[in-house]
N, C-alpha and C positions, 0 to 999 in steps of 0.2 A: 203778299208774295213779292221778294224780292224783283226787281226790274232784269229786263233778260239781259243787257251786258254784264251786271254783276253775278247771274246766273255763271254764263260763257264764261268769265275770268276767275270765278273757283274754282270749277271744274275745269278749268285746263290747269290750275295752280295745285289742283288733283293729282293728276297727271304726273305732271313734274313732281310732287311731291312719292308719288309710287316710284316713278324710276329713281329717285334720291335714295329712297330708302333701301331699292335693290340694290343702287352702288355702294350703296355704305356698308351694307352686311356683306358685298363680294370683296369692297378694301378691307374690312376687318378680316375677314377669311383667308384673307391671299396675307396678311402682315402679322399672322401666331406667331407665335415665339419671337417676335422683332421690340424693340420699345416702343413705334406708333400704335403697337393692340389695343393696350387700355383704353388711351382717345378714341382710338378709331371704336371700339366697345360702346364708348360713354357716349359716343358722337351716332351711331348706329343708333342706340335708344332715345335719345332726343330728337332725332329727325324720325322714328316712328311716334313719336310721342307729339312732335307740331302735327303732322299726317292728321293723328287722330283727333287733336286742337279742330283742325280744319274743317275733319267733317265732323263736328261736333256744332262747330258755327253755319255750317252750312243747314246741318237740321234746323237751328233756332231760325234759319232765315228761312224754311222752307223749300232749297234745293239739292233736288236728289243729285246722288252723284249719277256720272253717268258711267253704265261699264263699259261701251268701246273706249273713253279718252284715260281710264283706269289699264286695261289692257294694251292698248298701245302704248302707256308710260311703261309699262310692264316691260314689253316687246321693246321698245326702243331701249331700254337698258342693257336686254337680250341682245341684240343687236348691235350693240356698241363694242359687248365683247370678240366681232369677229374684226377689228380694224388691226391691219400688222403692226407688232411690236420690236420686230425683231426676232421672234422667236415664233416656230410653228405651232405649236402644241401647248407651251405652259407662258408664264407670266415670264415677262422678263423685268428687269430693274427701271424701264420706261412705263413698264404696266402702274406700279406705283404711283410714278408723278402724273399720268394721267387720270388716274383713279384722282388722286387729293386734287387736281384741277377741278377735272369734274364737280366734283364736292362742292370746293370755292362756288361756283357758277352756278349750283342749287341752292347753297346756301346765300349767296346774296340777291337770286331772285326772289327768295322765301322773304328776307329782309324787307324789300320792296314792297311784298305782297301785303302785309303787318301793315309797313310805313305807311303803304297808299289807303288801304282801309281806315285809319288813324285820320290820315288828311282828310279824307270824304266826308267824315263825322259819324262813322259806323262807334256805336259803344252795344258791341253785345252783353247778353249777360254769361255767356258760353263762355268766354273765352277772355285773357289780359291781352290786348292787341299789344301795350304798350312792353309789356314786359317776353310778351313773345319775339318782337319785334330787337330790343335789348337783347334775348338769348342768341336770336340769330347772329347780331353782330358781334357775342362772344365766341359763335362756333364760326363766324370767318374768318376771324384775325388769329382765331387756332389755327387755322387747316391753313389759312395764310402761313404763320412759320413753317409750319412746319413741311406746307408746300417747296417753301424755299430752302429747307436743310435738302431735303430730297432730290431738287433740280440742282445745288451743289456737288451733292451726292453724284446723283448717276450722271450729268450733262459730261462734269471736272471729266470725270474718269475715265469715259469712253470720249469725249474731245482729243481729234489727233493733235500732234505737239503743234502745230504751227498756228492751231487756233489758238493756245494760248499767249501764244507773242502777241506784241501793240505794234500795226500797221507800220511799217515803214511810210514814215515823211519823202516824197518829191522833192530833192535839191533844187 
């Protein structure tokens, strides 16, 4: 039987990984017919795809998930959708770049998750920590750019003109 910290820290790496996976299929949904789809598509199946890596390594370590910290990852992704964007009702062009944030910040907790397992001397037979750990770090320097076209995107746009000027210099 796995020891109870490492118990507690996949199961909350659980967690995180359900709400990830809720926000990845709400950014794919909210970005059809745009060209972030395919990624956000491709990026939606591999973040269910570690999810199930996870509890797949959890079995072989003998810990069950748990379903309150399942349900609240749930629920707080739920819940994420009610912070103002700008707009009452539908998504607005900030919904975006917070979505792809968000993402960044699951995806390199997940990195962590991999890397720290790796350091500790975990070598399951469930799972490639190493190469799990590698995919991660390919799917955050995606969500990386492309976070950064996006925060180009809407920030430029809607910036009234005087934010784009460079401070006036003090004589």
């Amino acid at each position: 039987m796995a020891n109870r910290l490492l118990s507690i820290y996949l199961r909350d790496h659980l967690a995180g990984a359900t709400a990830g996976r809720e926000l990845a299929r709400r950014a794919f949904a909210n970005s059809e017919g745009t060209d972030l789809a395919p990624a956000l598509s491709r990026l939606a199946g591999e973040i269910d795809e570690d999810r199930q890596d996870l509890m797949r390594l959890m079995a072989e370590l003998g810990i069950r998930p748990s379903r309150t910290k399942i349900a609240l990852g749930w629920l707080a992704e739920k819940a994420g959708r009610l912070k103002l964007n700008g707009r009452l009702v539908r998504s607005s062009p900030l919904s975006r770049l917070v979505e792809l944030e968000g993402l960044t910040l699951g995806v390199s907790g997940k990195q962590c998750l991999w890397a720290g397992l790796e350091r500790a001397g975990l070598r399951p037979e469930a799972v490639d920590l190493a190469a799990l750990r590698e995919r991660a770090g390919n799917q955050r320097r995606e969500l990386e750019a492309r976070r950064l076209e996006i925060a180009a995107e809407v920030l430029e746009l809607h910036a009234p003109p005087e934010a784009n000027r460079a401070p006036e210099r003090p004589s």
